[in-house]
PyMOL Python script that loads the backbone (N, CA, C, O; Angstrom):
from pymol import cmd

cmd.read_pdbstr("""\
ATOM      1  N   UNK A   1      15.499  32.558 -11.614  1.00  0.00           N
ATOM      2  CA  UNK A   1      14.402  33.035 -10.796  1.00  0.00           C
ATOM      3  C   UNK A   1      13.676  31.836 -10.220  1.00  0.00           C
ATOM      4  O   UNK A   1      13.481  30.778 -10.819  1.00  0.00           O
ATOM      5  N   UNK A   2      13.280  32.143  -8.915  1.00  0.00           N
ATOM      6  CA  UNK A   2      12.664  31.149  -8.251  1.00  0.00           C
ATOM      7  C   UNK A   2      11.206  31.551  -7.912  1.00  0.00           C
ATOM      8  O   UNK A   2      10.788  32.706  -7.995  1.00  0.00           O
ATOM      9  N   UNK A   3      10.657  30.745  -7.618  1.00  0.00           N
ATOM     10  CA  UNK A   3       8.714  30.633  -7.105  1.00  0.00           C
ATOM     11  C   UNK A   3       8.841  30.373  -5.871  1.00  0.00           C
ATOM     12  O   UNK A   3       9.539  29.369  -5.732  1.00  0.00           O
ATOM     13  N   UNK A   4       8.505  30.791  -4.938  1.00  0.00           N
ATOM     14  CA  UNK A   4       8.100  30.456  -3.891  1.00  0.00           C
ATOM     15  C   UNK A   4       6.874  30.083  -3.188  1.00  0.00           C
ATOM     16  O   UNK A   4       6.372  31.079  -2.667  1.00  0.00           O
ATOM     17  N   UNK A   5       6.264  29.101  -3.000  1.00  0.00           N
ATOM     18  CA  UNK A   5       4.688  28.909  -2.536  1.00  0.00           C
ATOM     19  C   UNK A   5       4.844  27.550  -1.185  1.00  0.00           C
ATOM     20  O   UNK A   5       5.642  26.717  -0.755  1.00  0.00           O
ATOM     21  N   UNK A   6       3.040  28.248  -0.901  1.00  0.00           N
ATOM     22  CA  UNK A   6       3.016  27.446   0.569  1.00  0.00           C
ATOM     23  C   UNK A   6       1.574  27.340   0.535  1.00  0.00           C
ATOM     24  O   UNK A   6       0.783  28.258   0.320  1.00  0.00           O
ATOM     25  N   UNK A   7       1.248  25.818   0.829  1.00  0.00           N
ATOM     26  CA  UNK A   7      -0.303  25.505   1.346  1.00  0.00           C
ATOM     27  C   UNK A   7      -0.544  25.883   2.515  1.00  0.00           C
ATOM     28  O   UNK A   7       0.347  25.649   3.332  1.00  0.00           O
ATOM     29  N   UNK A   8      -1.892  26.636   3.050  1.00  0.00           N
ATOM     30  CA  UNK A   8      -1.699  26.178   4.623  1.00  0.00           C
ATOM     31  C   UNK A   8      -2.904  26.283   4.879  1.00  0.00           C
ATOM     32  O   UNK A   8      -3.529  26.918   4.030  1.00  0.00           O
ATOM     33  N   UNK A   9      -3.557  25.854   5.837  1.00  0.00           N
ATOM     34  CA  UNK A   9      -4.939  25.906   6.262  1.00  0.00           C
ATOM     35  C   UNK A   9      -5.742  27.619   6.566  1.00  0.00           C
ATOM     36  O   UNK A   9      -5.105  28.539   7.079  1.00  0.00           O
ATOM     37  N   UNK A  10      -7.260  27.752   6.112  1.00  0.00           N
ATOM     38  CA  UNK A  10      -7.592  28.758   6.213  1.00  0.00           C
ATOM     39  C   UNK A  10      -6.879  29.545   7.447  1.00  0.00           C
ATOM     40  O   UNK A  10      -6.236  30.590   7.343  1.00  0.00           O
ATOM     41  N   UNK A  11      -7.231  28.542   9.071  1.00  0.00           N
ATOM     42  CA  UNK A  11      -7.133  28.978   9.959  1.00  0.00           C
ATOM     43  C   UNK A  11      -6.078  29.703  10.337  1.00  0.00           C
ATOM     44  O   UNK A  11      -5.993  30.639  11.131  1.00  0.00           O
ATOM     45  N   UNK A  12      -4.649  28.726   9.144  1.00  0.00           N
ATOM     46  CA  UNK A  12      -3.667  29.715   9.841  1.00  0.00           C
ATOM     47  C   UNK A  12      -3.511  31.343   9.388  1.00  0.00           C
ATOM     48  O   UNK A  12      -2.385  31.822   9.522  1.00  0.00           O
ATOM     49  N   UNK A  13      -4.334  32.011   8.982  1.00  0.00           N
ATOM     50  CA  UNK A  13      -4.454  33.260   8.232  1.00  0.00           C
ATOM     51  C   UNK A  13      -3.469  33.927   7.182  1.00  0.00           C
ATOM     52  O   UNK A  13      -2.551  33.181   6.841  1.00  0.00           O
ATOM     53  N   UNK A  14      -3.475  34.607   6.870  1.00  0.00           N
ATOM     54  CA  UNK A  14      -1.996  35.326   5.411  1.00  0.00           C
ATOM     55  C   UNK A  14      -0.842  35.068   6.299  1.00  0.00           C
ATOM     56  O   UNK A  14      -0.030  34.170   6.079  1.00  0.00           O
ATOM     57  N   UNK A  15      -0.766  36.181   7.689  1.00  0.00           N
ATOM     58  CA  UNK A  15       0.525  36.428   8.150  1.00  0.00           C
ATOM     59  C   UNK A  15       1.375  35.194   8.005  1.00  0.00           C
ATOM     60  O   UNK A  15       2.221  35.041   7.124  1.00  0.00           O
ATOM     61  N   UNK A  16       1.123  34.472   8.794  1.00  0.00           N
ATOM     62  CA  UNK A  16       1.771  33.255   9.222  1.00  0.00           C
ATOM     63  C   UNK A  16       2.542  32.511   7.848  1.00  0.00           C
ATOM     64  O   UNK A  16       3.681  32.054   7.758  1.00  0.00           O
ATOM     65  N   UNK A  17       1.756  32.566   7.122  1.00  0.00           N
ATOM     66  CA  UNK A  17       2.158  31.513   5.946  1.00  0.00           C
ATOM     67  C   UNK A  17       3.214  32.242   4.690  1.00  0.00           C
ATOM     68  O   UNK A  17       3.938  31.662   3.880  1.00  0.00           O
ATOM     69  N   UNK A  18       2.963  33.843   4.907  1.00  0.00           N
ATOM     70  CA  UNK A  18       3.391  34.760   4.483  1.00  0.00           C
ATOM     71  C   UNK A  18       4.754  35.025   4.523  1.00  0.00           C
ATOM     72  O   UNK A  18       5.576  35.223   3.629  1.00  0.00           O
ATOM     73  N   UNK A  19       4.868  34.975   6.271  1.00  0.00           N
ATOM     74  CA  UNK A  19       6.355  35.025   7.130  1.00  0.00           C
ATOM     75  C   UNK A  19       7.152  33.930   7.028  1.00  0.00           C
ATOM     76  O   UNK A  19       8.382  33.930   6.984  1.00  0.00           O
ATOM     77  N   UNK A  20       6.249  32.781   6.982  1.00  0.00           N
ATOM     78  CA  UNK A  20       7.353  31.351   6.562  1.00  0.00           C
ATOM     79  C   UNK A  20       7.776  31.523   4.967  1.00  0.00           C
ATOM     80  O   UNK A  20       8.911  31.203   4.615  1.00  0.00           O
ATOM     81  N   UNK A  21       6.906  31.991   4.115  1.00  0.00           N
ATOM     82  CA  UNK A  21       7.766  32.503   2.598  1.00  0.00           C
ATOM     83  C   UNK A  21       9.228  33.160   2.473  1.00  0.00           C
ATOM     84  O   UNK A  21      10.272  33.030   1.834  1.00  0.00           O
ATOM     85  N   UNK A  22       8.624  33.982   3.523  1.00  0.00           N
ATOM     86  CA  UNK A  22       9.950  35.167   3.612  1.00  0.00           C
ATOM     87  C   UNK A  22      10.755  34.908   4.071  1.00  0.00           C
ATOM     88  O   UNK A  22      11.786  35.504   3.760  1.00  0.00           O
ATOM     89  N   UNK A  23      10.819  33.699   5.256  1.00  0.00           N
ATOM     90  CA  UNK A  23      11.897  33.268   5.900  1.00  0.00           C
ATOM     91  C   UNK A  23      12.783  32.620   5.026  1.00  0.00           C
ATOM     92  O   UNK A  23      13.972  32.917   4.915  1.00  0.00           O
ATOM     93  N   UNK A  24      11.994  31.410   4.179  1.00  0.00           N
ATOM     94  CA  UNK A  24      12.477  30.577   3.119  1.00  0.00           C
ATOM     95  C   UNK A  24      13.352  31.056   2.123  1.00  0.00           C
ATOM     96  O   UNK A  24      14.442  30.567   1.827  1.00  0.00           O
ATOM     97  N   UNK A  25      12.747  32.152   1.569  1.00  0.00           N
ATOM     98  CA  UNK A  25      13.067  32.778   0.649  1.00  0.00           C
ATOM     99  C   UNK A  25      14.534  33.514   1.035  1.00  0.00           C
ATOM    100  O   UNK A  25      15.416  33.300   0.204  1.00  0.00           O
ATOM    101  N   UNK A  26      14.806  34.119   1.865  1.00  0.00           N
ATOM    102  CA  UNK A  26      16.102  34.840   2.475  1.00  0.00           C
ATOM    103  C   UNK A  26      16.697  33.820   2.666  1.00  0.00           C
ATOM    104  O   UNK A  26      17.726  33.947   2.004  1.00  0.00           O
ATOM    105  N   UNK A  27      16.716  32.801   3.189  1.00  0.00           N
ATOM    106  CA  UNK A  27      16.974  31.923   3.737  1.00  0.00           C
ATOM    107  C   UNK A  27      18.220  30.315   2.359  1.00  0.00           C
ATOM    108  O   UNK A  27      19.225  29.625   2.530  1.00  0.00           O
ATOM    109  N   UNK A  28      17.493  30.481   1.532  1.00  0.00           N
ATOM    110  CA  UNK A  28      17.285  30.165   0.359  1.00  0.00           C
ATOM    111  C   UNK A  28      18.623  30.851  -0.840  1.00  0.00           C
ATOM    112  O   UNK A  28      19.560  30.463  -1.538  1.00  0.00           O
ATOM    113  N   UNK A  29      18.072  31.788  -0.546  1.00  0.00           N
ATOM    114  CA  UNK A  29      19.035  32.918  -1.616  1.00  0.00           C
ATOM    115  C   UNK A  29      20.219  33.380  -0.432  1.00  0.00           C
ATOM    116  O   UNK A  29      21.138  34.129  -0.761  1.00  0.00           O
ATOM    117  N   UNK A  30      20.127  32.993   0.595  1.00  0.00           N
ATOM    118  CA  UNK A  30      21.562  33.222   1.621  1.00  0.00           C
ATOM    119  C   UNK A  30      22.386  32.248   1.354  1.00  0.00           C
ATOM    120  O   UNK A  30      23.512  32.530   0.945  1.00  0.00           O
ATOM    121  N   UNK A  31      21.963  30.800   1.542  1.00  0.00           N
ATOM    122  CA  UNK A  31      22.912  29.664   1.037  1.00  0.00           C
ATOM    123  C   UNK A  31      23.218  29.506   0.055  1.00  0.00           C
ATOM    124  O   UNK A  31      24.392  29.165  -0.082  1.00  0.00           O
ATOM    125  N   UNK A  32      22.186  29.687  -1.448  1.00  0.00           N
ATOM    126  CA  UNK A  32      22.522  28.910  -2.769  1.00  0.00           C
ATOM    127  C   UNK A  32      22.483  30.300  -3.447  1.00  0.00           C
ATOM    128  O   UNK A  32      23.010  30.346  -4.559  1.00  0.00           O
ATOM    129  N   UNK A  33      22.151  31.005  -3.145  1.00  0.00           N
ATOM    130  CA  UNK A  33      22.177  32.595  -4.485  1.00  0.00           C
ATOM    131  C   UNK A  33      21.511  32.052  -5.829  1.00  0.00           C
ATOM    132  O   UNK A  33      20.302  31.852  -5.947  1.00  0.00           O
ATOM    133  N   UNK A  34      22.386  31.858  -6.745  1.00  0.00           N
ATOM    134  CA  UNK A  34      21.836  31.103  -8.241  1.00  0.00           C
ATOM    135  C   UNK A  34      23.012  29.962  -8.672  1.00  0.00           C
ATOM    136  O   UNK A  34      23.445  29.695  -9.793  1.00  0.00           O
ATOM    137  N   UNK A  35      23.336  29.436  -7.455  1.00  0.00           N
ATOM    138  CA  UNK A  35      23.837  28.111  -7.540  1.00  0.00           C
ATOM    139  C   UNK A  35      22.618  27.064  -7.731  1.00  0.00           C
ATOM    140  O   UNK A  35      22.887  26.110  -8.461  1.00  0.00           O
ATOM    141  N   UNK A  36      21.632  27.094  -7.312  1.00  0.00           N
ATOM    142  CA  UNK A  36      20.782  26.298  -6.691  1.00  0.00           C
ATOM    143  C   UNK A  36      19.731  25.686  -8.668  1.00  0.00           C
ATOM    144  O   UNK A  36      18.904  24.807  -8.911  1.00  0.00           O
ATOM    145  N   UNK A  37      20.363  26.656  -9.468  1.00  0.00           N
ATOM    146  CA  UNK A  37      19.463  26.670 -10.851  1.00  0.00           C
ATOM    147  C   UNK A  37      19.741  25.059 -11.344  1.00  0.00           C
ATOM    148  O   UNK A  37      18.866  24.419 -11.929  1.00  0.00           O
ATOM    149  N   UNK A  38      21.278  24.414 -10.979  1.00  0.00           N
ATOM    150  CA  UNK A  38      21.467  23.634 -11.711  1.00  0.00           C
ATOM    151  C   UNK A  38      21.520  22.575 -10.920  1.00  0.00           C
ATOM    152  O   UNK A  38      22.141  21.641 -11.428  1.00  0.00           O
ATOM    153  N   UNK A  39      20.940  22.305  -9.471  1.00  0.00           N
ATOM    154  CA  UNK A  39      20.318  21.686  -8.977  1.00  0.00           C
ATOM    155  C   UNK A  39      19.739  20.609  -9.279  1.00  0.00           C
ATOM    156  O   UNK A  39      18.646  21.048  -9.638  1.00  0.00           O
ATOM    157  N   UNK A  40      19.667  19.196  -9.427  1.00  0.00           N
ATOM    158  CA  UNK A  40      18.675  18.058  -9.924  1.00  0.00           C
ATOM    159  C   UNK A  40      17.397  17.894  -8.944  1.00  0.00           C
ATOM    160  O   UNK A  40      17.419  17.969  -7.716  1.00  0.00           O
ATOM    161  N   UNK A  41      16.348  17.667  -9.724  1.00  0.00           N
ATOM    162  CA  UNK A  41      15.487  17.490  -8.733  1.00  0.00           C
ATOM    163  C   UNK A  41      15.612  16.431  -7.610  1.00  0.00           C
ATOM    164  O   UNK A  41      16.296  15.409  -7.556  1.00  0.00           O
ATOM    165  N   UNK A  42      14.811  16.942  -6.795  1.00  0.00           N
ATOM    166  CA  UNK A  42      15.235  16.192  -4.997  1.00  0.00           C
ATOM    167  C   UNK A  42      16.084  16.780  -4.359  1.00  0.00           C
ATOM    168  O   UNK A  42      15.835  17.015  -3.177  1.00  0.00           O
ATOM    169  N   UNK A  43      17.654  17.305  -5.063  1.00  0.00           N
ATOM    170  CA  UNK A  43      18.576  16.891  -4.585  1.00  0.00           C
ATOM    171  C   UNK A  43      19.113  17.918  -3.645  1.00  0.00           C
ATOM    172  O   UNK A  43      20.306  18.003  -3.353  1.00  0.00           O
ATOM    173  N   UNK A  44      18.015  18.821  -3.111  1.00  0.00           N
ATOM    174  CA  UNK A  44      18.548  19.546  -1.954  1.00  0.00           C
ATOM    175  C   UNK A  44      17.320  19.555  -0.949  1.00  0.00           C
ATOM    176  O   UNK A  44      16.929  20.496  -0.258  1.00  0.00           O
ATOM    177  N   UNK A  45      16.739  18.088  -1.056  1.00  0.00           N
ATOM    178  CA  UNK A  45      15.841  18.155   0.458  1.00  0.00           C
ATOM    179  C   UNK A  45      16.529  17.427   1.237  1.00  0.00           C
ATOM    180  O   UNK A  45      15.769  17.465   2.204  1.00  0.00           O
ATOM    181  N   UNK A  46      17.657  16.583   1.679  1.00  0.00           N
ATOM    182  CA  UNK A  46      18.242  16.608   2.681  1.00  0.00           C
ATOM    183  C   UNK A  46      19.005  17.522   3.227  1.00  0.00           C
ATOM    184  O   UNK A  46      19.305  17.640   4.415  1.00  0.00           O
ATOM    185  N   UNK A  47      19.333  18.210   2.271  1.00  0.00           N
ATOM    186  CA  UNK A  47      20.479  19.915   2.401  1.00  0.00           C
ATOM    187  C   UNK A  47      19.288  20.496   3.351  1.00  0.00           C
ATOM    188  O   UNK A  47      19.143  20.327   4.562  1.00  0.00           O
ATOM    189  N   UNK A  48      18.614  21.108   2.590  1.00  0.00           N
ATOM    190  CA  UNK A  48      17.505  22.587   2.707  1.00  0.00           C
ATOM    191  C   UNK A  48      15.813  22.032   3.488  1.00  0.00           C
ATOM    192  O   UNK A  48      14.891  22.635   4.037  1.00  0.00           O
ATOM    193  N   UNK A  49      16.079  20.674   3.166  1.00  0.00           N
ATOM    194  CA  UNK A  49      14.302  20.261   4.155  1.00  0.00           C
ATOM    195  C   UNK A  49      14.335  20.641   5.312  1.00  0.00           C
ATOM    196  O   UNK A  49      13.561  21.572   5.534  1.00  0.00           O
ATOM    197  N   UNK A  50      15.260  20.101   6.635  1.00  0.00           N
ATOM    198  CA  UNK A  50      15.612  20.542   8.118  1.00  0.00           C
ATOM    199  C   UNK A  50      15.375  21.661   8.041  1.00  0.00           C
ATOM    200  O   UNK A  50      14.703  22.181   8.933  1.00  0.00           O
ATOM    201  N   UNK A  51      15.889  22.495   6.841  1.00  0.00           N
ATOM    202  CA  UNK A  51      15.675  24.384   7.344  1.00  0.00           C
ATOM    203  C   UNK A  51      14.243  24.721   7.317  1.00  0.00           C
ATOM    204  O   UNK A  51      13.800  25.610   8.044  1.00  0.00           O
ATOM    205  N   UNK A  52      13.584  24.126   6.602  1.00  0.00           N
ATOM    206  CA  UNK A  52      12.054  24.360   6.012  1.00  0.00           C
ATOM    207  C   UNK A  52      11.103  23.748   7.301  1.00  0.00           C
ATOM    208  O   UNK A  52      10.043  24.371   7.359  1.00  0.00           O
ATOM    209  N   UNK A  53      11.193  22.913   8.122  1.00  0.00           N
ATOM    210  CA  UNK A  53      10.623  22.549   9.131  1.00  0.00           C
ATOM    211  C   UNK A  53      11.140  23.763  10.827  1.00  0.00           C
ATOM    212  O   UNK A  53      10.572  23.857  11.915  1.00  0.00           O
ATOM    213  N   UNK A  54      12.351  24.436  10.309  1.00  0.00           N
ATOM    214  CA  UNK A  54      12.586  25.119  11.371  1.00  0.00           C
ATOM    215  C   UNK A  54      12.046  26.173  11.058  1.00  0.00           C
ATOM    216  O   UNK A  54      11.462  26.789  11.950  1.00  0.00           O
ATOM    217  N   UNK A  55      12.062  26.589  10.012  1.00  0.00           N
ATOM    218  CA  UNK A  55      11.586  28.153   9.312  1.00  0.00           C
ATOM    219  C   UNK A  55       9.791  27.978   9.977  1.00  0.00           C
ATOM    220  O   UNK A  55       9.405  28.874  10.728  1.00  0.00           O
ATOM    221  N   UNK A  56       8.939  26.956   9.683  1.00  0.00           N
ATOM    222  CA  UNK A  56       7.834  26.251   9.770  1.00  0.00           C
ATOM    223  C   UNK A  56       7.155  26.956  11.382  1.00  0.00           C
ATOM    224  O   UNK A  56       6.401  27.849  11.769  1.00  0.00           O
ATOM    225  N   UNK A  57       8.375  25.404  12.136  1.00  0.00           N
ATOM    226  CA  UNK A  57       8.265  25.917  13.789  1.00  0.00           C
ATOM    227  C   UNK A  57       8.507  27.341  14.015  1.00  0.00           C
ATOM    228  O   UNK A  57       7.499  27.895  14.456  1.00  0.00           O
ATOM    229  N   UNK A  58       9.741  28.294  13.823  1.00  0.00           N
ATOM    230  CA  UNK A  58       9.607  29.496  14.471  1.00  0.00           C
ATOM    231  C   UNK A  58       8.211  30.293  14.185  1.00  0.00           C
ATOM    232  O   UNK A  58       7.497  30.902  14.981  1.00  0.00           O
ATOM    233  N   UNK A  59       8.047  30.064  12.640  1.00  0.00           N
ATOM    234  CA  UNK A  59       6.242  30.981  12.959  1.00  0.00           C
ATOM    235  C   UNK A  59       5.368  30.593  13.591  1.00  0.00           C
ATOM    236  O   UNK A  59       4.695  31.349  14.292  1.00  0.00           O
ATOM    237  N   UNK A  60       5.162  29.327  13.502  1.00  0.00           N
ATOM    238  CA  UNK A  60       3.984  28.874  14.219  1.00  0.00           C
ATOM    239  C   UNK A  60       4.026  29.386  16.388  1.00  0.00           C
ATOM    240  O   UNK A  60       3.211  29.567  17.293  1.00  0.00           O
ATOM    241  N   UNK A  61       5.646  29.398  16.173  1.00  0.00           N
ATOM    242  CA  UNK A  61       5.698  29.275  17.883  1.00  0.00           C
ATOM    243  C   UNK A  61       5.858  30.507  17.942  1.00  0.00           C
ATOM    244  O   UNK A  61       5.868  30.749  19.149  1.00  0.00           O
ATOM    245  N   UNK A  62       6.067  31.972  17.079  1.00  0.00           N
ATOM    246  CA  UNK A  62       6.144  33.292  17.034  1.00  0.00           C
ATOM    247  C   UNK A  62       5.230  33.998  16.325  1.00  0.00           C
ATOM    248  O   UNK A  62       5.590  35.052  15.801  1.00  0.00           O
ATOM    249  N   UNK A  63       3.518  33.412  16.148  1.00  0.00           N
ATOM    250  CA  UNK A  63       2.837  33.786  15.303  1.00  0.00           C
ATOM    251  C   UNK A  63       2.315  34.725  16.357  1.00  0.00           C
ATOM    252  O   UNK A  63       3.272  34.368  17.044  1.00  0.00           O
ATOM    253  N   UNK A  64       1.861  35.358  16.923  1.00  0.00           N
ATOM    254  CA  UNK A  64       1.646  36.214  17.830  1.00  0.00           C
ATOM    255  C   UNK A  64       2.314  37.348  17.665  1.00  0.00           C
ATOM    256  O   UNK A  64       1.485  38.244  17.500  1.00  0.00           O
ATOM    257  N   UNK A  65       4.112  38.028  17.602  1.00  0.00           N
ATOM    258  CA  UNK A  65       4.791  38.483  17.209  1.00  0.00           C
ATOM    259  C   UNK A  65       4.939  38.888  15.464  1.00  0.00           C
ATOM    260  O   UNK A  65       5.412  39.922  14.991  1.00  0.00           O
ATOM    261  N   UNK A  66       4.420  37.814  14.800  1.00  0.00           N
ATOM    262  CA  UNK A  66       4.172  37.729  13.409  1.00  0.00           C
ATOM    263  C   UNK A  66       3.081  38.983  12.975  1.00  0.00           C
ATOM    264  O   UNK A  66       3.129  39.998  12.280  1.00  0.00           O
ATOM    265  N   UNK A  67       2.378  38.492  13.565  1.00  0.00           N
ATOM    266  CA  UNK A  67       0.919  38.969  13.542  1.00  0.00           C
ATOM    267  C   UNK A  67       0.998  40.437  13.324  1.00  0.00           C
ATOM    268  O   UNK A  67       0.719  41.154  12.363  1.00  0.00           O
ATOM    269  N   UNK A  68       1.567  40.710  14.772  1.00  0.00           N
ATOM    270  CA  UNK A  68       1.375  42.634  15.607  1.00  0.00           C
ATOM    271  C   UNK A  68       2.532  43.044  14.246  1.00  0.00           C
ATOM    272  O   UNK A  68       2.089  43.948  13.538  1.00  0.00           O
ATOM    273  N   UNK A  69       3.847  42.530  13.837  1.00  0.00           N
ATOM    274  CA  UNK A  69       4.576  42.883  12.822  1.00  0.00           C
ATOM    275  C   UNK A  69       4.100  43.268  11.518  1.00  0.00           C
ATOM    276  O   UNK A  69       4.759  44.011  10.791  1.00  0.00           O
ATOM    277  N   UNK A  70       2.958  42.781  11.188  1.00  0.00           N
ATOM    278  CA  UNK A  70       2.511  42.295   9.837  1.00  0.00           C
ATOM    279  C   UNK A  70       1.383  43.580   9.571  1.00  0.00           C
ATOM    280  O   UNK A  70       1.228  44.156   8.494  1.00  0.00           O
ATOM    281  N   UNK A  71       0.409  43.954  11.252  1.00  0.00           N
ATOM    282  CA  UNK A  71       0.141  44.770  10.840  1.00  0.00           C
ATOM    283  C   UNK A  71       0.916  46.254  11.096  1.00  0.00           C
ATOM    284  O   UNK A  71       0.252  47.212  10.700  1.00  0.00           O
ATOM    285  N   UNK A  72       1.926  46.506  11.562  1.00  0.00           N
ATOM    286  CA  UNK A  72       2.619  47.540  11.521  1.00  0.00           C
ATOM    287  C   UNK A  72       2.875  47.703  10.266  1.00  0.00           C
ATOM    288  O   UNK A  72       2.679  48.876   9.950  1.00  0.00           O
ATOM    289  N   UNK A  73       3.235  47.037   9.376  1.00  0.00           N
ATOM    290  CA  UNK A  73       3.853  47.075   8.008  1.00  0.00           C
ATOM    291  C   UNK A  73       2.773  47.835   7.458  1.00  0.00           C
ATOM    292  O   UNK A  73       2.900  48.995   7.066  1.00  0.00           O
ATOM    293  N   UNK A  74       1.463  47.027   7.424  1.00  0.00           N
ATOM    294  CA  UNK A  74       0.234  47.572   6.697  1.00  0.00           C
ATOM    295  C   UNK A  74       0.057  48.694   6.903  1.00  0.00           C
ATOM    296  O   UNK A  74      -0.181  49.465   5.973  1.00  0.00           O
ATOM    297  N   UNK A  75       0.145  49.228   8.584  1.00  0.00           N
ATOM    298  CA  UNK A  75       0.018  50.569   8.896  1.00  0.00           C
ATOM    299  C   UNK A  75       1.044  51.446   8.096  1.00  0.00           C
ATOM    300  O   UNK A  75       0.560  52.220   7.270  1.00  0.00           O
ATOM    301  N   UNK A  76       2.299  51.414   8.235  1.00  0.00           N
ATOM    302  CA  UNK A  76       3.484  51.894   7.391  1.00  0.00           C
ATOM    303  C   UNK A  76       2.984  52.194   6.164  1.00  0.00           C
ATOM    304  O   UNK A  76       2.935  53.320   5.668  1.00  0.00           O
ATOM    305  N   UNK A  77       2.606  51.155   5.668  1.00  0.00           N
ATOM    306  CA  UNK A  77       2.597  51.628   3.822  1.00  0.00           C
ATOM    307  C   UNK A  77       1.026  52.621   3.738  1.00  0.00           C
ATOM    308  O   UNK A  77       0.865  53.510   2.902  1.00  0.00           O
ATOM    309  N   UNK A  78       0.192  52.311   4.574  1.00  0.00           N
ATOM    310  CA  UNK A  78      -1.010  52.704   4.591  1.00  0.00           C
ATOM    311  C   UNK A  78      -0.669  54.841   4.845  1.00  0.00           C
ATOM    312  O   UNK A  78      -1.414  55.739   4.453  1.00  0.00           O
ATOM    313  N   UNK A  79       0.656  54.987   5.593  1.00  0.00           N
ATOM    314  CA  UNK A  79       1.371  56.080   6.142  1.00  0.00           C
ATOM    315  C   UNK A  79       1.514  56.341   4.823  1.00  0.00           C
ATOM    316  O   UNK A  79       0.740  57.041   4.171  1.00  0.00           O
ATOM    317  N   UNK A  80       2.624  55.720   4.348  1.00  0.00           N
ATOM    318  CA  UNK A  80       3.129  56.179   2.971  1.00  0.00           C
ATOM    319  C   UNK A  80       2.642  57.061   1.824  1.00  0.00           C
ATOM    320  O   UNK A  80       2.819  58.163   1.303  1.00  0.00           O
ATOM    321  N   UNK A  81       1.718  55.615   1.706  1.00  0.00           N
ATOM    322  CA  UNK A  81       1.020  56.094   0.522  1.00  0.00           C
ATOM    323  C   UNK A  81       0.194  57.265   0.703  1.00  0.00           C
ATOM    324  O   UNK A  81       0.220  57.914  -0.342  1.00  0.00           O
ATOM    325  N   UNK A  82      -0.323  57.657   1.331  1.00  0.00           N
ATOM    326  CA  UNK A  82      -1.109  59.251   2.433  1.00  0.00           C
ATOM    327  C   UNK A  82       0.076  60.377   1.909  1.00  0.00           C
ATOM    328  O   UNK A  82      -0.104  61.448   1.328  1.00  0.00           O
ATOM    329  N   UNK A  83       1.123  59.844   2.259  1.00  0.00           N
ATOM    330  CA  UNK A  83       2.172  61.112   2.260  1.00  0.00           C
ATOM    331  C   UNK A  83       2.524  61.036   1.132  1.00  0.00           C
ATOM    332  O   UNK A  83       2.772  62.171   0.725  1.00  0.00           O
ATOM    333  N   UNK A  84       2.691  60.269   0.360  1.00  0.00           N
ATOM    334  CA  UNK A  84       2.721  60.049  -1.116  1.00  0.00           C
ATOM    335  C   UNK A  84       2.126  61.175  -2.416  1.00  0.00           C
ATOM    336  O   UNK A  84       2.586  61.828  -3.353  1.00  0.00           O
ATOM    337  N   UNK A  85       0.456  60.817  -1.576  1.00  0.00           N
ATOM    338  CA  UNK A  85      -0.509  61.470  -2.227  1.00  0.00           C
ATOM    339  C   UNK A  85      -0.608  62.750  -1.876  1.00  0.00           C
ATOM    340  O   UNK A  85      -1.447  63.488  -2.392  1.00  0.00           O
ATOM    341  N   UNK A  86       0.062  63.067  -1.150  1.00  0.00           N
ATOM    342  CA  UNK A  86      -0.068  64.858  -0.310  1.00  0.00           C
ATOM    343  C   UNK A  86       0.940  65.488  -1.226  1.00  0.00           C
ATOM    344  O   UNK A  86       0.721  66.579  -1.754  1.00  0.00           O
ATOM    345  N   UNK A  87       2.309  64.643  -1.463  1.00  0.00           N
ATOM    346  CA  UNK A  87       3.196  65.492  -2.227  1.00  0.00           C
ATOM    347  C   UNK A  87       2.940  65.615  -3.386  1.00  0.00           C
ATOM    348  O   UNK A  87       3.311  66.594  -4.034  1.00  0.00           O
ATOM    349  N   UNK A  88       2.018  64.310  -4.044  1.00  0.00           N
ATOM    350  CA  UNK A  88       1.827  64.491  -5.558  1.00  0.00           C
ATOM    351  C   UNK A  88       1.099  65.925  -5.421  1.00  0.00           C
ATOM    352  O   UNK A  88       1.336  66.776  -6.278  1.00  0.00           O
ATOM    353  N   UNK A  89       0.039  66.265  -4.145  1.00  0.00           N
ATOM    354  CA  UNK A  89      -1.263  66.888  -4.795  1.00  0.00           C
ATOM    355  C   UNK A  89      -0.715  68.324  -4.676  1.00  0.00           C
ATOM    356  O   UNK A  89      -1.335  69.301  -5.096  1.00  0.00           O
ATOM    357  N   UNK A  90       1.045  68.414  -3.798  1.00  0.00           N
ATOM    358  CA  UNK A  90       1.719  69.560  -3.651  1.00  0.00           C
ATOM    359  C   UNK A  90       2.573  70.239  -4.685  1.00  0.00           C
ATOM    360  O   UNK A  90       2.772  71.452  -4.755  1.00  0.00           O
ATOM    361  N   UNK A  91       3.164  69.097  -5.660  1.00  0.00           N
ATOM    362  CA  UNK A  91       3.631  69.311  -6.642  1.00  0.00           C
ATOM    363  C   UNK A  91       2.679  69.882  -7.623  1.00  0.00           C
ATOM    364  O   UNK A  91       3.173  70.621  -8.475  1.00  0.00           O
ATOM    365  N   UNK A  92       1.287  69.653  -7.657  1.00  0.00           N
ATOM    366  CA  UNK A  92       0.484  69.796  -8.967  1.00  0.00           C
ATOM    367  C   UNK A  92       0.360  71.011  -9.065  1.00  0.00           C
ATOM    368  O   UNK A  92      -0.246  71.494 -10.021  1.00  0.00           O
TER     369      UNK A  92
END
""", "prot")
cmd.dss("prot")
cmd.show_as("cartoon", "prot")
cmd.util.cbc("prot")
cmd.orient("prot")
């Protein structure tokens, strides 16, 4: 199992820093799966760093797109859970 984390300035808000996780993370477990456990430290930032600066740039230059995505999602689950609670209160 892996951790995934990211610093980023207030300004750049959740989405942004959120979407570069997720990129990483897929991104990450696409190349190495659980090869990556026995790994030495360092020894995949010349491999995997380049990807982490591109993953970086596409949000920053698609944070706009990020954004309107991020809250559709919210809206979605915000759907969900509504319909969720209608069937529990239909079942009771």
């Amino acid at each position: 199992m892996f951790a995934y984390c990211v610093v980023a300035v207030e300004s750049a808000g959740r989405q942004i820093p959120m979407a570069f996780l997720e990129r990483v993370k897929e991104d990450f477990n696409k190349r190495y799966g659980g090869n990556a456990a026995t790994a030495q430290a360092n020894s995949l930032n010349k491999e995997f760093g380049s990807k982490l600066k591109e993953h970086m740039q596409y949000c920053m230059d698609h944070a706009v797109e990020i954004s309107k995505l991020a809250k559709v999602k919210a809206q979605q689950s915000e759907v969900k859970a509504a319909m969720i609670e209608k069937i529990d209160k239909v079942q009771i």
